[in-house]
C-alpha positions, 0 to 999 in steps of 0.5 A: 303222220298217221295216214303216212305210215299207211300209205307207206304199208300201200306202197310197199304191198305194192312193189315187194316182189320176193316170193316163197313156197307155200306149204301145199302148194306144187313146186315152182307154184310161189305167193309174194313174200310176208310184208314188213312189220308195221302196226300204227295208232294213236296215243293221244297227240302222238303216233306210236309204230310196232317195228318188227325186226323179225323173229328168231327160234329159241330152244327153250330147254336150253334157254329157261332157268328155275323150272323143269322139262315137265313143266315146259311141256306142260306150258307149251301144250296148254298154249299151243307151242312146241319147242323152239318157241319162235319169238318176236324182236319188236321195236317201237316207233314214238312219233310226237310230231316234231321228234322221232323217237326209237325205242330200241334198234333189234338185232342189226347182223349180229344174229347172222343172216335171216334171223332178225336184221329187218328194222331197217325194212320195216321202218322204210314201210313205215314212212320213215328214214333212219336219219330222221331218228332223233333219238333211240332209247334203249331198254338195255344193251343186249345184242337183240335191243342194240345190235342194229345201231351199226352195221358195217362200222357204220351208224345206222342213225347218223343224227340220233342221240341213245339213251341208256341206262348208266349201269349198262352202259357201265357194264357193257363197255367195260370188257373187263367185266366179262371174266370179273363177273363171269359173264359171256365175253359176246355181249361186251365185244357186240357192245363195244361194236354197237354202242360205243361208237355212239359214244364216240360220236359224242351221242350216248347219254346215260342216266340213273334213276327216273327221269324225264326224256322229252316232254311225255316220255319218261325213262323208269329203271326197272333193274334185274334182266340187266342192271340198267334195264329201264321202262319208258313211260309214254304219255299224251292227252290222257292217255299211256303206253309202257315199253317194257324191254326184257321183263319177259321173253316167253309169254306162254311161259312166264305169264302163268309161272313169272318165276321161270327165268331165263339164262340172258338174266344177268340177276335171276332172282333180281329179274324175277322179283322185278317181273313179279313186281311190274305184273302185280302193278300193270295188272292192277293199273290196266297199264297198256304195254308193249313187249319186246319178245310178245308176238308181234306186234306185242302191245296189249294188257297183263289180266290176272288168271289161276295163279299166274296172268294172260297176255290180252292183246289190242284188237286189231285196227285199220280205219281212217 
């Protein structure tokens, strides 16, 4: 599988024809247009894929919570960003052999045209047609985790079963909860678009606690960005990975102050609290992770730094 996810990179450097303008260069001048996200290694028996569904920019002084514009710039300068932060909408591929398992499915059209909306691309790169999903493991029901599961009223991963947390499947679906529990009334309607159909289908399974997926992935409620936001836990011959969904979206920002939050939280303080908790353990467990909204393709290590932390990305691998 491993050498198939490369060979599909190959072809695909291949026949992308699309172009750009390149800052510098005259006009009419073009270079072949960025390739498809896709980054492969092993973990032990298993192929584990970083998909990028794209990027989107944010306007972080609209989007952070619990902080101020000093402390923003502060942030921004001392990591090299400037405002709006473009941030990574990463999906990862667990390839076991004889499963197919997705973990989250971006952004789909929700986000509108070119703002997201490339799984579909990377994942062909990767080697790998969407209805050899088995199955789509969603961290959470958020337009950027589930909206690429249909388009067009039509399901994206016609054999895949989803998986999600019951209190987000309980939530989401319900539209009533919108004016309940004043939230935004888009994150139901897109639920309802997206997930339900899956539902539907007879192919949404909810769960509530800890529990066993397949042999070697494991699904661990971590609550607070929503409150079924859950953890999986992927592990073979030794070796382990977490995928940890919403638990940050800024790393410049939220690795050294993990109290800043965000106004996607559905429970602020929850979300904090259950940020601070999982950044003390993985920092002591040397835990390999991969993020959702880290730069692509977002698996690296939390490292204790000052009063905060620091993200410590893998190194860079292609090798037979």
């Amino acid at each position: 599988m491993f050498f198939r996810a490369i060979l599909a990179v190959i072809t695909t450097v291949l026949i992308i024809t699309i172009s750009y303008i390149s800052p510098g260069m005259a006009p009419g001048q073009t270079l072949k247009a960025q390739l498809p996200g896709v980054y492969s290694f092993r973990l032990g028996e298993f192929t584990i894929t970083a998909l990028s569904d794209g990027t989107v920019p944010q306007d972080i002084n609209k989007v952070l919570t619990n902080t101020n514009s000093a402390e923003i710039k502060r942030l921004l300068h001392r990591n090299f960003r400037t405002n709006p932060v473009e941030t990574s909408i990463n999906a990862f591929l667990i390839d076991t052999g004889d499963k197919q398992v997705l973990v989250d499915a971006g952004a789909g059209q929700l986000f509108g045209p070119k703002l997201g909306g490339k799984l579909q691309v990377s994942l062909k790169a990767a080697g790998y047609a969407p209805d050899e999903i088995d199955m789509i493991l969603l961290t959470h029901i958020h337009t950027d985790h589930s909206g690429g599961l249909v388009e067009n009223e039509r399901l994206m991963f016609p054999a895949a079963t989803v998986y999600a947390g019951k209190p987000d499947v309980d939530l989401w679906l319900d539209p009533a909860n919108a004016e309940r529990l004043h939230l935004d009334p888009r994150y139901f309607d897109e639920a309802v678009k997206t997930v339900k159909p899956y539902l539907d289908a007879d192919k949404l399974k909810s769960f509530s606690g800890e529990i066993t997926i397949l042999p070697g992935i494991t699904a661990r409620p971590t609550p607070g960005h929503t409150p079924g936001h859950s953890f999986y836990v992927v592990e073979s011959e030794g070796e382990s990975i977490e995928f940890w969904g919403d638990i940050l979206h800024f790393g410049s920002i939220q690795f050294p102050n993990p109290k800043i939050t965000v106004v996607y939280d559905v429970n602020s303080n929850a979300a904090a609290k259950q940020r601070a908790k999982q950044f003390i353990r993985a920092e002591k467990s040397r835990s390999l992770i991969a993020a959702a909204h880290l730069p692509f393709p977002g698996v690296g290590h939390i490292r204790a730094e000052d009063k905060g932390y620091t993200w410590v990305p893998v190194d860079y691998r292609w090798r037979n």
